[in-house]
C-alpha positions in Angstrom: 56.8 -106.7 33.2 55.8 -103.5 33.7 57.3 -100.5 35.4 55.8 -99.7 38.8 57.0 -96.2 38.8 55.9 -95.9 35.0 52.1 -96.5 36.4 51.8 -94.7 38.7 53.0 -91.4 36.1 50.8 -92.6 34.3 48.1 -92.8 37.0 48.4 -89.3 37.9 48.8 -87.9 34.3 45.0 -89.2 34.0 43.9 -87.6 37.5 45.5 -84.5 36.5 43.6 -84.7 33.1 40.3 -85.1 35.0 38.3 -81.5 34.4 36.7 -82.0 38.0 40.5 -82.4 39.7 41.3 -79.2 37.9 38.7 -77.2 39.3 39.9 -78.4 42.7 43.2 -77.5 42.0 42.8 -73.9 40.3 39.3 -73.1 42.8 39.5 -69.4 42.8 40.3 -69.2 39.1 36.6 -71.3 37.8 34.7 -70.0 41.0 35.6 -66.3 40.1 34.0 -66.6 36.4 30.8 -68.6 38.3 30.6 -65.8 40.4 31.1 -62.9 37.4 28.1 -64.7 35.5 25.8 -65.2 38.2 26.8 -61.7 39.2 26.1 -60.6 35.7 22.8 -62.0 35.8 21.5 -61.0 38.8 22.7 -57.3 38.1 20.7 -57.7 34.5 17.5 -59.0 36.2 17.6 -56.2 38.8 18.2 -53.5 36.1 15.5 -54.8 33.9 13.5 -54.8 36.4 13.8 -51.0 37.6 13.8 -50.1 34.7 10.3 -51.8 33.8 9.3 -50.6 37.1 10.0 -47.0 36.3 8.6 -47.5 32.7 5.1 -48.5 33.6 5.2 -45.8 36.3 5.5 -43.4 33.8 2.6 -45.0 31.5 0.2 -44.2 34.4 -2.5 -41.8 34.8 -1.3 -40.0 37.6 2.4 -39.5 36.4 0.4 -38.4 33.5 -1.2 -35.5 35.3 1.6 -34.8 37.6 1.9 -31.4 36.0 -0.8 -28.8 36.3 -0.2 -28.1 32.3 -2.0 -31.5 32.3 -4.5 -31.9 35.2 -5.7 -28.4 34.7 -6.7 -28.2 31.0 -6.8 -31.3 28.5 -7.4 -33.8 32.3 -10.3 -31.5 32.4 -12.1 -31.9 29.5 -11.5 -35.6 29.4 -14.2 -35.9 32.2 -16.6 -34.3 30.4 -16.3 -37.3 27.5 -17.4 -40.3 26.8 -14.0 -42.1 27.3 -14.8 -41.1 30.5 -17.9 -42.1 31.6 -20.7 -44.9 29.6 -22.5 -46.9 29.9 -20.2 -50.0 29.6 -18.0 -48.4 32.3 -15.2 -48.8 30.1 -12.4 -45.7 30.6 -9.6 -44.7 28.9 -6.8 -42.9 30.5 -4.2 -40.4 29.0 -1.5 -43.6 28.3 -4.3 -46.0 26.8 -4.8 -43.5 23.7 -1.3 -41.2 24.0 1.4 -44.2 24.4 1.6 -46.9 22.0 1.7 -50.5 23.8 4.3 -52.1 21.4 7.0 -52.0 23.5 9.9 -49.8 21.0 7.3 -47.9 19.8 6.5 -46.9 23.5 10.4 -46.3 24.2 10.8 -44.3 21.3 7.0 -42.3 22.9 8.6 -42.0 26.2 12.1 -40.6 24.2 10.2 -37.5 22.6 8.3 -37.0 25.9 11.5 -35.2 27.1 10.6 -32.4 25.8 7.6 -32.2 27.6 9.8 -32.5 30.7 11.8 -29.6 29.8 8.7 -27.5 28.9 7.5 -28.0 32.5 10.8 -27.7 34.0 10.9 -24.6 32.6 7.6 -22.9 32.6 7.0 -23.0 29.0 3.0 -23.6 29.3 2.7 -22.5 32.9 -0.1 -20.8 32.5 -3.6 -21.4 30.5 -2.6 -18.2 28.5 0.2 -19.7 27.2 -1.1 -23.3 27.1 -4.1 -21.7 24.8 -1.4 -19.8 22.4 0.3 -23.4 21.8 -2.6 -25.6 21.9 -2.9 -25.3 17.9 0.8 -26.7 17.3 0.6 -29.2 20.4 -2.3 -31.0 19.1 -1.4 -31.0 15.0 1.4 -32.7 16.4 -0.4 -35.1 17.8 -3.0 -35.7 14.9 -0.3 -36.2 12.8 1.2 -38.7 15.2 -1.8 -40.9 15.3 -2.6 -40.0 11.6 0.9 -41.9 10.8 0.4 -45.1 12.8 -2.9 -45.4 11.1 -4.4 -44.4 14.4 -3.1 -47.6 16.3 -3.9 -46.2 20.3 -7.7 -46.6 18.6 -7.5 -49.5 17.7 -6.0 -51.0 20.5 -9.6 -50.9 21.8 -11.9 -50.0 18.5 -11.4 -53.0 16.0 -13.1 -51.9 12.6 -13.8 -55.7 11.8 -15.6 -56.3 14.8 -18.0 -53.0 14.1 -21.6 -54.1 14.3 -22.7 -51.5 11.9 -26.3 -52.0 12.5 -26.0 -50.6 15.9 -24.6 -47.1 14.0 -26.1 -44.4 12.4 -25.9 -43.9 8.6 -23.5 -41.4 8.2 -21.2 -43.8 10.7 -21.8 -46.8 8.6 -20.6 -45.1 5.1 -17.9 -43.9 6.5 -16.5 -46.4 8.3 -17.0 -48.8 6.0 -16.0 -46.3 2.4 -13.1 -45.1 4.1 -11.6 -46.6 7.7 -12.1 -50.3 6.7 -10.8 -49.4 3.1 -7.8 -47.3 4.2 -8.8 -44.3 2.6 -8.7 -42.7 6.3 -8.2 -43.3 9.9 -10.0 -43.0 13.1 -8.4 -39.5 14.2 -9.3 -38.0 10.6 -12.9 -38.1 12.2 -12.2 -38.0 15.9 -10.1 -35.0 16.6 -12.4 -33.7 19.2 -13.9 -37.0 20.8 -11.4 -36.4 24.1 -10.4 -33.0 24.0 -11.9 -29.7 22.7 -10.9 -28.5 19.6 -8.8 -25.5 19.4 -10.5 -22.6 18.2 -7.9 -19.9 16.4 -10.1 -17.3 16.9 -10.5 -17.1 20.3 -6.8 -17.9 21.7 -4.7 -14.9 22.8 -1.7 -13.1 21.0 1.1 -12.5 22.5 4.2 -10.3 21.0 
């Protein structure tokens, strides 16, 4: 016959094994990690989320010309182009063909914008003097940027494949299809001065 008193251990040696009775037991121990991941996750969401917030602030065209180094020379002549204003009403801003749109690539854009921070911070193209004296340097960097992604802010929106070359003009058909669609060049070997004016050595100002 068996033990009464043996049962009943054994009874309460299965409750006390249940995970659920556990929980009840230990509450603050089980609700405390609950509350460190939820916490967790709703502190990840909420930084992601400024921080994409920020992000896309700063890939827009008025951050863009925030500075008058910006909106009072290269924001000028961009109104005077064709990504400007045509006839299919189709614009491009200073992000669209300046920032990549792959998303590290545009990080590590944003990363070696900080020195253009600092130059504004600090007045080192606060004038059109001085923005003339460095335009040479500021756009080779920038040619040679685009020249080594193969010109990918182009083709974000200009897809060589989809050219309807009868639509161009002969010189534009031998040459884009001898040398962009064959590799042996990019858009901004061709392009330099399509949004910008091109800067002219011999008329920028010396300075000692």
């Amino acid at each position: 016959m068996a033990n009464p008193s043996s049962e009943r251990r054994g009874l309460w040696a299965r409750i006390a094994g249940n995970s659920i009775i556990r929980t009840m037991a230990r509450p603050s121990v089980h609700f405390s990690l609950a509350f460190l991941t939820l916490g967790g996750f709703v502190a990840g969401v909420a930084f992601w989320g400024a921080f994409n917030t920020a992000l896309e602030f700063a890939n827009t065209e008025k951050f863009c010309i925030g500075c008058h180094e910006m909106r009072d020379n290269v924001y000028q002549e961009l109104q005077g182009t064709i990504h400007w204003t045509n006839r299919s009403g189709v614009r491009a801003t200073c992000p669209d063909c300046h920032v990549p749109h792959a998303w590290t690539l545009k990080i590590a854009r944003k990363m070696a914008a900080s020195r253009e921070i600092y130059g504004m911070l600090f007045g080192v193209i606060d004038t059109r003097e001085k923005f003339l004296a460095v335009r040479p340097e500021l756009a080779q960097h920038e040619w040679d940027r685009m020249s080594a992604n193969r010109s990918t802010e182009c083709r974000n929106c200009h897809k060589p494949e989809s050219m309807n070359f009868d639509k161009q003009k002969a010189q534009a058909v031998a040459a884009h299809k001898n040398q962009l669609l064959t590799g042996e060049k990019t858009c901004i070997d061709c392009h330099k001065g399509i949004a910008h004016k091109l800067p002219n050595v011999e008329e920028l100002p010396t300075f000692e």
